[in-house]
N, C-alpha and C positions, 0 to 999 in steps of 0.2 A: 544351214548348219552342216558339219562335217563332223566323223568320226572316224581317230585316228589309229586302231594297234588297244581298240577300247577292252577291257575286261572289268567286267562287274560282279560281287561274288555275295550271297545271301546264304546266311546260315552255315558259313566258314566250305561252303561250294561254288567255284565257277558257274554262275549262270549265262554269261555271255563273257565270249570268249575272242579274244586277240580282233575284235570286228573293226574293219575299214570302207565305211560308204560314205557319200555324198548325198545328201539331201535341198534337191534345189529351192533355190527363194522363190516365190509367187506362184507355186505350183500346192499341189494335191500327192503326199507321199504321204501310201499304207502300207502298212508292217504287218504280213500275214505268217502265218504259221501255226501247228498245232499245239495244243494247250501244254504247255510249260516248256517250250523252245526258247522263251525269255523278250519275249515280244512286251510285256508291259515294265519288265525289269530294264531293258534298255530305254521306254521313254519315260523310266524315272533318273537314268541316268543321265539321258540331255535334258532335264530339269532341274539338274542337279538335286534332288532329294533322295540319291543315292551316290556317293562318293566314289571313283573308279580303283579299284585295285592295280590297274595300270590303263596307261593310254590316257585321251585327253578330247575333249568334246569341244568344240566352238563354234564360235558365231562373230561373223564377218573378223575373222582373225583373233580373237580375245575369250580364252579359255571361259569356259562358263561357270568353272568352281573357284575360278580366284574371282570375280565380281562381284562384286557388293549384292546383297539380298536384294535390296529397292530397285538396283540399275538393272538386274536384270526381269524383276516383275515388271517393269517396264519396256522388256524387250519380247520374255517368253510367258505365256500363259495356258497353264496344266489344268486341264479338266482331269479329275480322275474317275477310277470304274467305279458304278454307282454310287454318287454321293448320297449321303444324307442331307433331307432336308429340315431346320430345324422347324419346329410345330407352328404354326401361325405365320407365319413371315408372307407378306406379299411378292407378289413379282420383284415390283419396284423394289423396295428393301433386299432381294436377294440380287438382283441386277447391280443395285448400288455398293454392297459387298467387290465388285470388282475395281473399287476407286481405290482400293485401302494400301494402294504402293504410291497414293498421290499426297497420303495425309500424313498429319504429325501432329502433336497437341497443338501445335502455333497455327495449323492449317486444318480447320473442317471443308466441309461439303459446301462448294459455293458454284458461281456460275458455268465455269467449264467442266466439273464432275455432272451436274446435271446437264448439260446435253451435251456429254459422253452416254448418259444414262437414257435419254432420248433416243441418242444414236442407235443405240446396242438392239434396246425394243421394236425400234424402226425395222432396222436388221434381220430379225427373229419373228417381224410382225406377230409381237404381240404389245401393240399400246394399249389394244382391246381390254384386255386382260392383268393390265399393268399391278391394279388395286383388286387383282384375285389372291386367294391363300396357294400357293406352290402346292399345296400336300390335298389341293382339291382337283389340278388339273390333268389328266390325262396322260399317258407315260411320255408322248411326244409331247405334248407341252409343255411338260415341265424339263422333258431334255433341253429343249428349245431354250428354256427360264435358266437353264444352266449354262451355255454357250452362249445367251447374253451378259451373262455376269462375266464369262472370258474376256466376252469384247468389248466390254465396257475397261475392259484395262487396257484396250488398244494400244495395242503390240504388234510386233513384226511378224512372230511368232503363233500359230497355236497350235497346242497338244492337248489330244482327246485318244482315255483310254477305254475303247470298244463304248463308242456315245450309242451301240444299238441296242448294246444287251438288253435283255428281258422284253422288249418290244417287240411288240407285232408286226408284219409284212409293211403295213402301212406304215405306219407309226416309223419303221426304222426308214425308206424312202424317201417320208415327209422330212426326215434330221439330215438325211444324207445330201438331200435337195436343197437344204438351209446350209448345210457346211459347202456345198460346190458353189451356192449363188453368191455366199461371201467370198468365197476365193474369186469370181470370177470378178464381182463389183471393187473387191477391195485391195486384191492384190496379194491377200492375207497369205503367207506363207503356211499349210496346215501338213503336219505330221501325225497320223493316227492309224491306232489297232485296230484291226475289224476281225472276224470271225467267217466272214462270208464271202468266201472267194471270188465270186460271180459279181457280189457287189463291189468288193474291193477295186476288181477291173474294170465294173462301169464308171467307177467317178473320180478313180486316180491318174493323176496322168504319170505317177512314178511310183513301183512296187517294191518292196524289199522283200525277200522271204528267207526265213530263218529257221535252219534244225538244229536242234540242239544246243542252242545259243553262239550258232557261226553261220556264216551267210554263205547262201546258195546259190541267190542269183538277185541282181537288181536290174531296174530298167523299167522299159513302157513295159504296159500289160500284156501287147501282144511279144514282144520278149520273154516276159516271165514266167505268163500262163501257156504252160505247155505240158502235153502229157508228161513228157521225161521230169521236170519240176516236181509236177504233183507227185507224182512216185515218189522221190525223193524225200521231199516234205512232208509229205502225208500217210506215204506208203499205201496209196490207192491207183490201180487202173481207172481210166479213166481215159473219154475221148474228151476235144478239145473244137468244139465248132461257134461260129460267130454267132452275137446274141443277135437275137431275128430283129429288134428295136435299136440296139445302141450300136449295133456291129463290132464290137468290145468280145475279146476271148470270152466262150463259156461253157465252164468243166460238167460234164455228164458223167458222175459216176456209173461206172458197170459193176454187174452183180459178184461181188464175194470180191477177191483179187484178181479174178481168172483174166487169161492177157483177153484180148476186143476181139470178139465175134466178128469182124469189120462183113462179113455177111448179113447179119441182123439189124446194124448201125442202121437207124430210119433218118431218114435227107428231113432238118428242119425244115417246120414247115411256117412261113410267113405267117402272123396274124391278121386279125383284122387290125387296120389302122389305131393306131396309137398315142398317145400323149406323147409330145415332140421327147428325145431324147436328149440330157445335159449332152452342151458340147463345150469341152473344156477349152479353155483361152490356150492359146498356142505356148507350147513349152519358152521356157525364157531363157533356159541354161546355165545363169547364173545361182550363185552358192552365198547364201547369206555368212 
């Protein structure tokens, strides 16, 4: 997807303003920044479920607000921040919810919606669990229950706004570990918010960061996570040393604003051995 001179405006204000980046195909791009920089405003904008005031969004050359509704749930699919789920619904039924750009009165649910619907569970491993109630399983589970219903619309595309929130350390790992294995098995081109700068740089292989709804800087993470960035962005000091596991940028705040004691800075120190770290499939460079 590409974004060209985009502005997007909420409640008669600029939230994102004059933006121009590139977002590769078959990679891992997160969009960090602090809370109201317009991080989940622009990926309702490459959703089109918000209209641009100016500029123009696309995919593989073909504006995404002139396409047809259908053509392009077939191309992009939008998780948003915490869904609701309705009361009783199984797995399976809220997975099969991601068929509904395939159907029409003349067309139900037949042999290739179900195993897409296979597929998705497979995916997300959870077939276990297929015939559970959503609203009984665990905050990772049932994130996991939601990103199956993305994929079962298999698409080019997927968009996920901050899939970690209100989870736990675990919990958010275990989603972030199912969004990199997809990327890595399928190709899946995935654009998503995160909150967690340290995560965001282990499992992207391309960052966007945004203040005040204009862009700072894009690129790999070790590009983008840099002291000077976070300043910027965040308006926090901060040192910048490699994660002791994934060897991926990772920001240490220091105390209050004050500039780095670079005397005190303690040399990380190696764990004990680890659960292997995602390694992301090689950049592709290509732009859907």
């Amino acid at each position: 997807m590409a974004v060209q001179d985009l502005t997007l405006n909420y409640g008669g204000a600029d939230i994102v303003k004059r933006l121009s980046l590139s977002l590769p195909a078959g990679q891992i791009s997160v969009i960090v920044g602090a809370n109201g920089c317009g991080k989940s405003t622009l990926l309702r904008g490459l959703s089109r479920l918000l209209r641009p005031a100016g500029g123009s969004v696309t995919l593989d050359g073909a504006d995404v607000h002139r396409m047809a509704p259908k053509a392009l749930a077939r191309r992009v699919a939008l998780l948003p921040q915490s869904p609701i789920t309705p009361e009783a619904l199984t797995v399976r039924e809220l997975v099969a919810h991601g068929r509904a750009p395939y159907r029409s009165a003349l067309r139900r649910e037949g042999a290739e919606d179900r195993a897409a619907i296979e597929r998705a569970l497979a995916a997300t491993q959870l077939q276990g669990l297929a015939e559970s109630v959503v609203a009984d399983l665990s905050g990772g589970q049932r994130q996991r229950a939601w990103i199956a219903m993305a994929l079962a619309q298999e698409t080019d595309v997927l968009l996920l706004d901050e899939p970690t929130t209100f989870l736990d350390l675990a919990h958010q790992v275990d989603v972030l570990q199912t969004v990199w294995e997809l990327n890595a098995r399928r190709g899946t081109t995935v654009i998503m918010v995160l909150h967690d700068l340290n995560l965001a740089a282990r499992y992207a292989h391309h960052l966007v960061a945004l203040r005040e709804g204009e862009l700072v800087a894009q690129g790999t993470p070790q590009e983008v996570v840099t002291t000077s960035t976070v300043r910027t962005v965040f308006g926090l000091e901060t040192v910048v040393v490699p994660d002791p596991v994934a060897g991926t940028p990772m920001v240490v705040p220091l105390a209050g604003n004050a500039s780095p004691p670079t005397s005190h800075i303690p040399t990380p120190q190696i764990p004990s051995p680890q659960p292997p770290a995602p390694q992301p499939p090689a950049p592709q460079g290509e732009t859907p």
